[in-house]
C-alpha positions as CSV (number, residue, x, y, z in Angstrom):
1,X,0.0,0.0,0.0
2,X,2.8,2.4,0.7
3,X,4.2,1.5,-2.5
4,X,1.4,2.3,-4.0
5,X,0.7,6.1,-2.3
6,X,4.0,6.9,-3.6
7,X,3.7,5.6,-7.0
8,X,0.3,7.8,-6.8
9,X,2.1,10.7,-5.4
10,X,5.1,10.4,-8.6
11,X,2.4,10.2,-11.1
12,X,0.2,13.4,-9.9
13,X,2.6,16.1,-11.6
14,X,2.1,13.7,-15.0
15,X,-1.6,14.0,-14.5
16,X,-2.0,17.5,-13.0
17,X,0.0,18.8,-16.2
18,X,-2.5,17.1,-18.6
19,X,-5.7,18.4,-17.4
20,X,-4.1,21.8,-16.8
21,X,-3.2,21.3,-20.7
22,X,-6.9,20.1,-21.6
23,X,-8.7,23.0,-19.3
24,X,-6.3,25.8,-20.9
25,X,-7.0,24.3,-24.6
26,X,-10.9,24.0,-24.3
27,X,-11.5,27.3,-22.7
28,X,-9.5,28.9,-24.9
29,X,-10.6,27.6,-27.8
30,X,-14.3,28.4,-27.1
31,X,-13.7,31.5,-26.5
32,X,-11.9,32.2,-30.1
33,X,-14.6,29.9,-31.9
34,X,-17.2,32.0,-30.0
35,X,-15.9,34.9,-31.4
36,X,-15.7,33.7,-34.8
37,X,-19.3,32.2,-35.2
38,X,-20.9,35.2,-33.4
39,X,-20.0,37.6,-35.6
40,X,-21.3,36.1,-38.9
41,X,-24.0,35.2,-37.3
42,X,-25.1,38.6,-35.9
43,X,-24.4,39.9,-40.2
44,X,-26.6,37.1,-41.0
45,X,-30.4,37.5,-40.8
46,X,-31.2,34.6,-41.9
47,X,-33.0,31.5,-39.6
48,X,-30.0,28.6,-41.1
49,X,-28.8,27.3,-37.8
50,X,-25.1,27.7,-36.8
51,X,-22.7,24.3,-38.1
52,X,-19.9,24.8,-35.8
53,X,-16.8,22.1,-35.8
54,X,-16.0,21.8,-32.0
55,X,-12.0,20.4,-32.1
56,X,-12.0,20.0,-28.1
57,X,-13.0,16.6,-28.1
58,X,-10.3,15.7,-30.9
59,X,-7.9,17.2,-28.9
60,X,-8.4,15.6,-25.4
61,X,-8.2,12.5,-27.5
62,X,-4.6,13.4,-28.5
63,X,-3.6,14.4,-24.7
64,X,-4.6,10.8,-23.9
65,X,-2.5,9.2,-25.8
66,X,0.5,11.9,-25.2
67,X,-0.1,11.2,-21.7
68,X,-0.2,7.8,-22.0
69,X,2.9,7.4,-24.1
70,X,4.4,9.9,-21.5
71,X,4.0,7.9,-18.6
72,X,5.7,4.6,-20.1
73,X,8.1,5.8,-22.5
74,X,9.6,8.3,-19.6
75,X,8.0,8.6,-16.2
76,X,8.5,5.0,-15.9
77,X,11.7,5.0,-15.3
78,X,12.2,7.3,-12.7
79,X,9.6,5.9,-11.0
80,X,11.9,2.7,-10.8
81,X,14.5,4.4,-9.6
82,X,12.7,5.3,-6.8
83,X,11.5,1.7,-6.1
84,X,11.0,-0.9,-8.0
85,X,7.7,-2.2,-7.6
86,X,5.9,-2.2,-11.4
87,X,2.9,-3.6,-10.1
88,X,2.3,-0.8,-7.6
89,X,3.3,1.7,-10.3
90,X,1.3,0.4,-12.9
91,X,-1.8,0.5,-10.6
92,X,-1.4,3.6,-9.5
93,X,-1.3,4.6,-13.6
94,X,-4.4,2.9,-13.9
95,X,-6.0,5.0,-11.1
96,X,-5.0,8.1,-12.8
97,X,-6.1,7.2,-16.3
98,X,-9.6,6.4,-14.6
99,X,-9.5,10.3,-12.9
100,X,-8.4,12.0,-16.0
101,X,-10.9,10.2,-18.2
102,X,-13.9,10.9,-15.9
103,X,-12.7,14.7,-15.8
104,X,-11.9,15.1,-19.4
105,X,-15.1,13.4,-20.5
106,X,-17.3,15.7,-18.1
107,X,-15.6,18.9,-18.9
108,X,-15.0,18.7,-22.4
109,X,-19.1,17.7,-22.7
110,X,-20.2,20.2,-19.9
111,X,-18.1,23.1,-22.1
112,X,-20.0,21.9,-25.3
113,X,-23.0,22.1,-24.1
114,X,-22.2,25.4,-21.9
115,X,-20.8,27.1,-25.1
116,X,-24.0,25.6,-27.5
117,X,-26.4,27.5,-25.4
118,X,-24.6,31.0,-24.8
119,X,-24.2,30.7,-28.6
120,X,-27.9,30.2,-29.3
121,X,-28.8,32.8,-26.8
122,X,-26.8,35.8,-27.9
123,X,-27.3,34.7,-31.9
124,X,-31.2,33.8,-31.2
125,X,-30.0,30.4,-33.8
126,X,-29.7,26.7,-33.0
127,X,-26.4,25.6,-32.4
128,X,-25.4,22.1,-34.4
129,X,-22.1,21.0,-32.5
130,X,-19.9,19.0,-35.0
131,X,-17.4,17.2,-32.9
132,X,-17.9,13.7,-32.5
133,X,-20.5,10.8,-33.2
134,X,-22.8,11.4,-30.3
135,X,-23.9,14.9,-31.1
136,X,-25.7,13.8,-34.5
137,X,-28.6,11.2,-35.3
138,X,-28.4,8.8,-38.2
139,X,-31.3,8.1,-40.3
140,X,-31.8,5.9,-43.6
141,X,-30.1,8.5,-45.5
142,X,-26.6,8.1,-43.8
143,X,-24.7,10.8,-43.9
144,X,-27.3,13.7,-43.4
145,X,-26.9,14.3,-40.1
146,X,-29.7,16.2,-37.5
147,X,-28.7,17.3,-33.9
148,X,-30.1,14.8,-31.3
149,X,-32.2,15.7,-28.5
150,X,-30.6,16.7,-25.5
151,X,-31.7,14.8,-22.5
152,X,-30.4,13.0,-19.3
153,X,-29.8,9.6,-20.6
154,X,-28.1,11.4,-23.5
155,X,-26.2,13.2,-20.9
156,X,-24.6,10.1,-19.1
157,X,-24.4,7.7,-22.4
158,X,-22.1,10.3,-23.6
159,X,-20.7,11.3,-20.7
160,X,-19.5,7.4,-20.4
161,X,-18.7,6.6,-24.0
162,X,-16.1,9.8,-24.3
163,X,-14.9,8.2,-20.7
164,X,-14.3,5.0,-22.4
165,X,-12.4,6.8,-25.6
166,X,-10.1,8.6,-23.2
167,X,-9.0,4.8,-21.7
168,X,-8.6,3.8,-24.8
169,X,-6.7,6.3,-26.5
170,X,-4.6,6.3,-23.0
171,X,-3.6,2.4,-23.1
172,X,-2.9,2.8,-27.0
173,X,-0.3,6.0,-26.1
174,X,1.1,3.5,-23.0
175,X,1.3,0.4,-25.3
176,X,3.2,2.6,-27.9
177,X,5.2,4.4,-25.0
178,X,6.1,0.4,-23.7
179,X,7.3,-0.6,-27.1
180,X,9.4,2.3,-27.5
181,X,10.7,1.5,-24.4
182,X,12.1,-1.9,-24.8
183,X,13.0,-1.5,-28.4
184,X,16.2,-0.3,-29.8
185,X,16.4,3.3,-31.0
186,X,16.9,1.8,-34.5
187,X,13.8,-0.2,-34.6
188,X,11.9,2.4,-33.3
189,X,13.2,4.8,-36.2
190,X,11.9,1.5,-38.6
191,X,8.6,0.9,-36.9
192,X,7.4,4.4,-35.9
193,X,8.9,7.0,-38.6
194,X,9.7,4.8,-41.5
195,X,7.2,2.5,-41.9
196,X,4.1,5.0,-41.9
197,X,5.7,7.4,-44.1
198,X,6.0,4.7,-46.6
199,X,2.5,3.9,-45.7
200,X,1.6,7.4,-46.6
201,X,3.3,7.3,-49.6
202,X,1.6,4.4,-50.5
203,X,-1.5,5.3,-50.5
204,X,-0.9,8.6,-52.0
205,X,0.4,6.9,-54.8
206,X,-2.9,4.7,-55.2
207,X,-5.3,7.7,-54.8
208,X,-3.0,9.7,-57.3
209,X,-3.3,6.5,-60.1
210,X,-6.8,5.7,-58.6
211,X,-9.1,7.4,-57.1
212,X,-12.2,6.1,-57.2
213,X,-10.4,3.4,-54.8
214,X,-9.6,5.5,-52.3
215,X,-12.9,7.2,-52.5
216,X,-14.8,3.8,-52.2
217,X,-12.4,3.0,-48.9
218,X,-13.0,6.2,-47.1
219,X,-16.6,5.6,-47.8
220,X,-16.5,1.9,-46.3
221,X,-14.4,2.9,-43.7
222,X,-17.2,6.2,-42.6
223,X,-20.2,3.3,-43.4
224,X,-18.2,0.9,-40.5
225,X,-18.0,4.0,-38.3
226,X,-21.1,5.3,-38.4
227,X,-23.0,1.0,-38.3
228,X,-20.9,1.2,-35.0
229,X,-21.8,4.6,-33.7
230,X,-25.4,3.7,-33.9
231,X,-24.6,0.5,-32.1
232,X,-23.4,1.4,-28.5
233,X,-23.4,-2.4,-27.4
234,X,-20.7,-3.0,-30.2
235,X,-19.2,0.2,-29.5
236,X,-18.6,-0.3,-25.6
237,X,-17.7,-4.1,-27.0
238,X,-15.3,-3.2,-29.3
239,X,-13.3,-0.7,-27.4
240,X,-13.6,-2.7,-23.9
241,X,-11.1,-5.4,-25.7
242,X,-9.3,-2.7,-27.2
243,X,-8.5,-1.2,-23.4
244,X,-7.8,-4.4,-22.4
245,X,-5.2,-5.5,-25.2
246,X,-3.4,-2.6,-25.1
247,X,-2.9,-2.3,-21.2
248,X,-1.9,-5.9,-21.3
249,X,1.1,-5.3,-24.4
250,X,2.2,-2.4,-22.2
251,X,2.0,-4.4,-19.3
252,X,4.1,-6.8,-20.7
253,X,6.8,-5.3,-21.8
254,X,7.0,-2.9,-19.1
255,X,6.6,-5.6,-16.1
256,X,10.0,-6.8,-16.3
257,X,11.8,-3.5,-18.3
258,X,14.9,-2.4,-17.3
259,X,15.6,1.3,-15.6
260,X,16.7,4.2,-18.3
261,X,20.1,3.4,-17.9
262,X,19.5,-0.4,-20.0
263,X,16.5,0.4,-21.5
264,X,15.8,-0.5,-25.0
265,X,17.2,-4.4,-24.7
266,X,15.2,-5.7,-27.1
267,X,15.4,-5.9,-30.7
């Protein structure tokens, strides 16, 4: 248990600095977007409702994984340096990713939602947030999307499934934070720099010599996306295993890493 306080204790500057990050970035990019849809807006006499692209959500996502990555790729090891217990550091981790996901996924909604009504009350317009799945309702005619109605249920469902993201998106940036870890700097270079800008070369070369392919992918991948969005069993399914596969690779090549000194001892 002591073990485990201090572990706690290490990791709070890691966490504090990430939803210091996420607070800074939401607020401040409100308060910019705010001022560049009211404007219009007020020019406009028309009755079109205001489409607004909301980036917070997008962004927390990012922190996640940064945060993530953070914790394995560096904070790991000076956390063994001050004792070596990885199980009582890597619960401690979990802990934290649990706080940060429940604060993120509450504040980043509660500031949508804030910002969506102040809009609508100094414009006199309705507010259609584009940020992430939950916000929109899928008919027959796919892609037309038509802001949902705002209840309680929608409240907590979303409230939970952005919670859920945040794990995820943390154990994939601790799983690629592991790797990088263990493996030499070289294969690092090879797996994490080389190989997807090849990839990206790739497929620009497809979509420049054919186009219609790429079109018809994009288009299978957003009909897989949305089928799943409207799904939420599948959804809290799909990225369940996901949290759970990705802690567990981290897990494993972290349980038995080396401190900074002799990391990177595997290939």
């Amino acid at each position: 248990m002591n073990s485990y306080n201090t572990y706690f204790k290490f990791l709070k500057a890691d966490a504090l600095k990430i939803l210091l990050i996420s607070i800074i970035f939401t607020i401040g990019h409100l308060c910019i977007a705010g001022i560049y849809e009211i404007l219009p807006s007020i020019k406009n006499n028309s009755d079109e409702f205001i489409r607004y692209a909301n980036q917070v959500i997008a962004m927390v996502f990012l922190l996640c994984i940064v945060y993530g990555a953070t914790i394995s790729a560096r904070t790991f090891s000076g956390a063994m340096s001050i004792r070596g217990n990885r199980v009582g550091f890597i619960k401690a981790f979990i802990l934290w990713s649990i706080l940060i996901s429940i604060f993120t996924a509450i504040f980043s909604l509660t500031s949508e939602m804030g910002f969506k009504f102040i809009l609508e009350m100094i414009t006199k317009k309705d507010v259609l947030i584009v940020a992430d799945i939950v916000w929109f309702d899928f008919g027959n005619e796919g892609f037309n999307m038509v802001p949902v109605n705002i209840s309680f249920i929608w409240f907590m469902k979303t409230i939970f499934f952005r919670f859920l993201t945040n794990i995820l998106m943390i154990s994939i940036g601790f799983m690629f934070g592991a790797i990088g870890y263990r493996l030499k700097l070289r294969t690092n270079l090879i797996l994490f720099v080389l190989l997807p800008i090849l990839l990206i070369i790739s497929i620009v070369s497809i979509g420049l010599r054919n186009q219609d392919m790429i079109i018809d992918a994009v288009y299978y991948i957003m009909n897989i996306t949305l089928y799943i969005g409207k799904n939420p069993i599948m959804l809290l399914i799909i990225e369940t295993i996901g949290v759970v596969i990705f802690t567990l690779v981290g897990v494993r090549f972290l349980i038995k890493a080396p401190i900074k000194d002799y990391a990177h001892d595997l290939i």
